[in-house]
N, C-alpha and C positions, 0 to 999 in steps of 0.2 A: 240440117246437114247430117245425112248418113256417117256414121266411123269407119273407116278403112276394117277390115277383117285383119284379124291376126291368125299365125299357124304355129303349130310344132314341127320343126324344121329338122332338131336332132334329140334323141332319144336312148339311155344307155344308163342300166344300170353298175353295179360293180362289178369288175373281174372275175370277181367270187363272190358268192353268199353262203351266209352261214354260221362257219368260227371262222374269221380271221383273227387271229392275235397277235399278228405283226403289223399291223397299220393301226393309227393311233384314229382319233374321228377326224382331223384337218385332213389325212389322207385319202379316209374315206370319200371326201367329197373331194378332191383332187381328185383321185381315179374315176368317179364318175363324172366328175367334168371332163379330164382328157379323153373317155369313151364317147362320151354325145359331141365331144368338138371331133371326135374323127367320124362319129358317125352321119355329123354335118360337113363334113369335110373343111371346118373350120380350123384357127388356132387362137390362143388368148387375145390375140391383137385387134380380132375382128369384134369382139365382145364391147359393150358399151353400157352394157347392165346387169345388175350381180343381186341376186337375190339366195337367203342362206335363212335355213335356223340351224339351232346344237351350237356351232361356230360364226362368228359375229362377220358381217359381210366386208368390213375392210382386212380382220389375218384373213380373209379367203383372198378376197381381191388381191393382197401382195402377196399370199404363195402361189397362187395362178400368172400372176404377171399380168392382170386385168386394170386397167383403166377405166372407172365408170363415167358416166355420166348420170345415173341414175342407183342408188342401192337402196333395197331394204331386205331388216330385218326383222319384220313379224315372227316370231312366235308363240305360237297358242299351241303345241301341242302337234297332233298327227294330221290336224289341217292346214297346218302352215303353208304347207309346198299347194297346196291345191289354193287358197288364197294368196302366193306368190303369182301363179299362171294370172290371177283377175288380176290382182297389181298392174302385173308386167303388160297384158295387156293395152291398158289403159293409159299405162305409160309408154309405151311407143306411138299409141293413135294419138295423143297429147305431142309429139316430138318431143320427148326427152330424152328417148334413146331411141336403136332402131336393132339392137341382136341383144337379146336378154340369154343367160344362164341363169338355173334356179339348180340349187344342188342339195342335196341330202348325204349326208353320211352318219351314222351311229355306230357305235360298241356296245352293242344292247347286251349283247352276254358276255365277251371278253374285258369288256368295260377302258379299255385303252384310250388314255385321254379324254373320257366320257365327261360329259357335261355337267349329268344329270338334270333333272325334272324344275322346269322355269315354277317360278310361286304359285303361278295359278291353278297347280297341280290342287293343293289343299291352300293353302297362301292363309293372309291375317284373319280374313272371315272363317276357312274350315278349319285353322286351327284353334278360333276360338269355341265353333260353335258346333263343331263336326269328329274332329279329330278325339279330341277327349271321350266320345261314346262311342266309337269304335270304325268310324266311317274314313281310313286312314290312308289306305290301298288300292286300285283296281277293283278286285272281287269283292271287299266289301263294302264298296260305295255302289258299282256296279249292281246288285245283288239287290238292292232296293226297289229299284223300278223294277226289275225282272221279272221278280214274286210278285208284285202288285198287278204286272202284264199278265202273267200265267194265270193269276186269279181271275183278273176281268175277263179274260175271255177263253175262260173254262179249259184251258191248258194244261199239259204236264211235263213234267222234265224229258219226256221221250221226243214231245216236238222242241227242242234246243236241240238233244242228240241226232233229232235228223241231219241239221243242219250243219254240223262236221261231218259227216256220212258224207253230205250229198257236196261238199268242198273238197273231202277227200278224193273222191271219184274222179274232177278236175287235177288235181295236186297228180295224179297216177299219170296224165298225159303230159305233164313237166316235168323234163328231166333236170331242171334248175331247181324245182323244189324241197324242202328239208322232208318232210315225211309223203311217201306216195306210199305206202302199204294201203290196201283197202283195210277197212273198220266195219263196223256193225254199230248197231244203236247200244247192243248190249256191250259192246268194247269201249263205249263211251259213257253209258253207264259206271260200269265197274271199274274204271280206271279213277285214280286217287281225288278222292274230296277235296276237292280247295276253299270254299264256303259256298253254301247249300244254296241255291240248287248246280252251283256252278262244281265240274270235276274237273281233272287235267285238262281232258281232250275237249273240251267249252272253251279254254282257254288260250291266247293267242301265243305260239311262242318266243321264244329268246333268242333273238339273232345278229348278227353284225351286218353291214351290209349297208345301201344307198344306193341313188340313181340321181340323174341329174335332165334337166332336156332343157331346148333351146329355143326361144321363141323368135320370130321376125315378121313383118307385115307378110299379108298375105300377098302384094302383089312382087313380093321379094320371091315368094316362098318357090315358084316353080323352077328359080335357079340352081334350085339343091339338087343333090343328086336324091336322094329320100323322098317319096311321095307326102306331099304336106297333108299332116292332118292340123284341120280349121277347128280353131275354136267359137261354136256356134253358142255358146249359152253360158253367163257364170251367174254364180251368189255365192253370201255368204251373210252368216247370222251368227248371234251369241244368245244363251240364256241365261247363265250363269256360273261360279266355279262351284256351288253346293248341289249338292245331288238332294239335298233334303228341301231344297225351296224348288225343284223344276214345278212346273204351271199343271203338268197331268202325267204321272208317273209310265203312260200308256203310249204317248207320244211322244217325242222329241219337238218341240217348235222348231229350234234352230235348225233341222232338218227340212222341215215344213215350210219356212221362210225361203231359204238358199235354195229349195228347189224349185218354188213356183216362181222364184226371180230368173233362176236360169232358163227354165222353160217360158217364161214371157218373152224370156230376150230372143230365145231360138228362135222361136215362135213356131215350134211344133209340139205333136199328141203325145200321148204315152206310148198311143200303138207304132209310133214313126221307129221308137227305139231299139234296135235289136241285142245290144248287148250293156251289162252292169255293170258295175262294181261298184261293193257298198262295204266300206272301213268294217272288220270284222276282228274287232280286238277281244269279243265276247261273243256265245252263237247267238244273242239274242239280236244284236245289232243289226245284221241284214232281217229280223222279222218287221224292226223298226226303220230302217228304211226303205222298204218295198212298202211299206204302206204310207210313209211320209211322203214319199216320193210320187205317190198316188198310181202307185202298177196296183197294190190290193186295196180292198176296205180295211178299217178297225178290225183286228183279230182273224184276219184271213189269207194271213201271209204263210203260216203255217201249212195250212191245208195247199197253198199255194205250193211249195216249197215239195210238199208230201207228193203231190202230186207229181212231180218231174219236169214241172214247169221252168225251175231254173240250172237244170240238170243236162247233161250232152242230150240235144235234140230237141230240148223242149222250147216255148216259145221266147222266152227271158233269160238267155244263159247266165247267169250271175258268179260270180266271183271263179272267173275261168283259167286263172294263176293257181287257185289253192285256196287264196286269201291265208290273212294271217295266221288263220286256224290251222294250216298245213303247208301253206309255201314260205313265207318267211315275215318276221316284224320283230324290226328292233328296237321299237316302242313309237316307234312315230311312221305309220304306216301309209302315210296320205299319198308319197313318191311311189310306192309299188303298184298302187288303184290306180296310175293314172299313166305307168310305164305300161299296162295292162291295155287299159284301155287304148293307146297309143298302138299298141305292136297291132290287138287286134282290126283297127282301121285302117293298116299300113296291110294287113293281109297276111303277118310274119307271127300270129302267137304259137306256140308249142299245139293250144287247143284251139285249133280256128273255130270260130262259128261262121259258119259258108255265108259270103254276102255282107259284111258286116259293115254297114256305113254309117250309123251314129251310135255311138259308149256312153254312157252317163257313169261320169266317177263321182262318189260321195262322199265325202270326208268328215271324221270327229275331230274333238280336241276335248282333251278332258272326259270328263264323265257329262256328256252329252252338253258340255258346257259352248262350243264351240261347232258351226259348219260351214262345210264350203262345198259347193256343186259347180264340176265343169262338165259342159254338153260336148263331144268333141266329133268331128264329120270328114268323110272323104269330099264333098262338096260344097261349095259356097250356096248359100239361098237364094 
């Protein structure tokens, strides 16, 4: 027996992005649930499933006025929200519910009411076995595999700073954006060292902000007023919380898993795909998943990349918001890869890619610890 299709029905991130520092994170995600319930032309009443990380899915559901029949709350990090969409899926084709809301909110820089970072960040393992030698942060867990990548395959820090270059360039045609000034490789070079080979502009910024969207059967979907975008394909995988035990410092598995499951499910090519988005909390990330994902070879993403391949015009538009590197992230960036990929199948991003009917959003959690891959289509198969 075939499963009914599911779709994204409403779509809407926050009011504002950037500093707010008059909303606490409960509100965060208030406001972007009231945004996608009007962008669905919805209200809490019609919701029957609530899906959250940062804030715990029942205070969400009673300050929304939501009655579930179904909640979770997964968190793992900045892939959460992107394995909420598989969740929720699978729980309306089940009849557990039949209108999901998945919401995000953070105080990634004004920190208001902020949560902060679940155990699995470093948790009992990397504080025993990690944190003492130095492996404590972002950049210097991150920092491990990156050097080992750039080594294997005869790299330099100049292909990382393409790869802001070539985000920024995106980030200039969104006026939602936090940084659109164009850059140079040498502007990202010389901008402040954060731990070698990583400098500021490598690095994802500090933002406030959230998006929330709304899922329902696909044979619901064409009652909205929104063109539904289908979700054609999910996964999701784990490797681990230690960046010091990953299986090959060059690849991501959990990357490599969640993508060939979602692309089994779709059951289409790499060339079917016209547009990206791959979690960029560090510039090495999209080298690792364009080739996880299997658009490059081993070590070929760079030259990919150099080339203008994922750049306005070329044939893989990739991270067409800015990504975190220059549109926004306030530390769990999986909601913006996939509010992205959403506008662009709807035909409404800031940077259209002309024709655009299936997005592949890729999601981390952790230091490569966690992934999730949704395929998402203007049409049904």
């Amino acid at each position: 027996m075939k499963h009914q299709h599911v779709a994204v029905v409403g779509a809407a991130e926050t009011t504002e992005m950037g500093v707010i520092p008059n909303l606490t994170e409960l509100q965060l995600h208030a406001d972007a649930a009231l945004n996608a319930l009007a962008d669905a032309g919805l209200t809490a009443a019609d919701i029957d499933g609530i899906a959250c990380a940062g804030v715990a899915p029942d205070v969400l559901a009673s300050y929304l006025g939501v009655t579930p029949t179904w909640i979770d709350g997964t968190h793992i990090g900045g892939s959460s929200f992107i394995l909420h969409v598989r969740h929720a899926m699978v729980a309306i084709q089940a009849g557990h519910c039949k209108t999901v809301i998945i919401t995000h909110g953070e105080s990634g820089r004004s920190a208001v009411g902020a949560a902060g970072f679940p155990e699995f960040f470093a948790g009992r393992l990397g504080g025993e076995f990690e944190v003492p030698y130095g492996g404590n942060i972002p950049p210097t867990m991150f920092t491990i595999p990156a050097l080992r990548y750039l080594k294997e395959f005869d790299l330099t820090i100049e292909d990382l700073a393409q790869v802001a270059v070539a985000q920024r360039k995106w980030a200039a045609l969104n006026p939602r954006a936090t940084f659109k000034d164009p850059i140079t490789i040498d502007d990202v070079l010389n901008s402040k060292m954060i731990a070698y080979p990583f400098t500021l502009l490598m690095c994802c910024l500090r933002t406030d902000g959230g998006g929330a969207l709304i899922l329902t059967s696909a044979d619901r979907a064409k009652d909205f007023s929104q063109p539904p975008v289908y979700i054609l394909g999910t996964g999701e995988s784990c490797e681990g919380p230690m960046i010091s035990q990953m299986e090959d410092y060059t690849t991501s598995r959990a990357f490599r898993v969640a993508g060939e499951i979602a692309f089994a499910e779709a059951g289409i090519e790499r060339d079917d795909v016209d547009h990206v988005m791959i979690y960029d909390a560090f510039a090495h990330v999209p080298l690792y998943g364009l080739e996880d994902l299997g658009f490059c070879k081993p070590g070929e993403a760079a030259g990919f990349i150099r080339d203008g391949h994922t750049s306005l015009g070329g044939k893989l538009p990739t991270n067409t918001n800015g990504g975190g590197l220059s549109y926004m992230h306030s530390g769990m960036y999986g909601m913006y890869a996939m509010q992205e990929s959403v506008r662009q199948i709807r035909g409404l991003a800031p940077a259209q890619v002309p024709g655009a009917k299936i997005s592949v959003a890729l999601g981390i959690g952790g230091m490569f610890s966690v992934s999730g891959t949704i395929i998402f289509g203007n049409e049904l198969p």
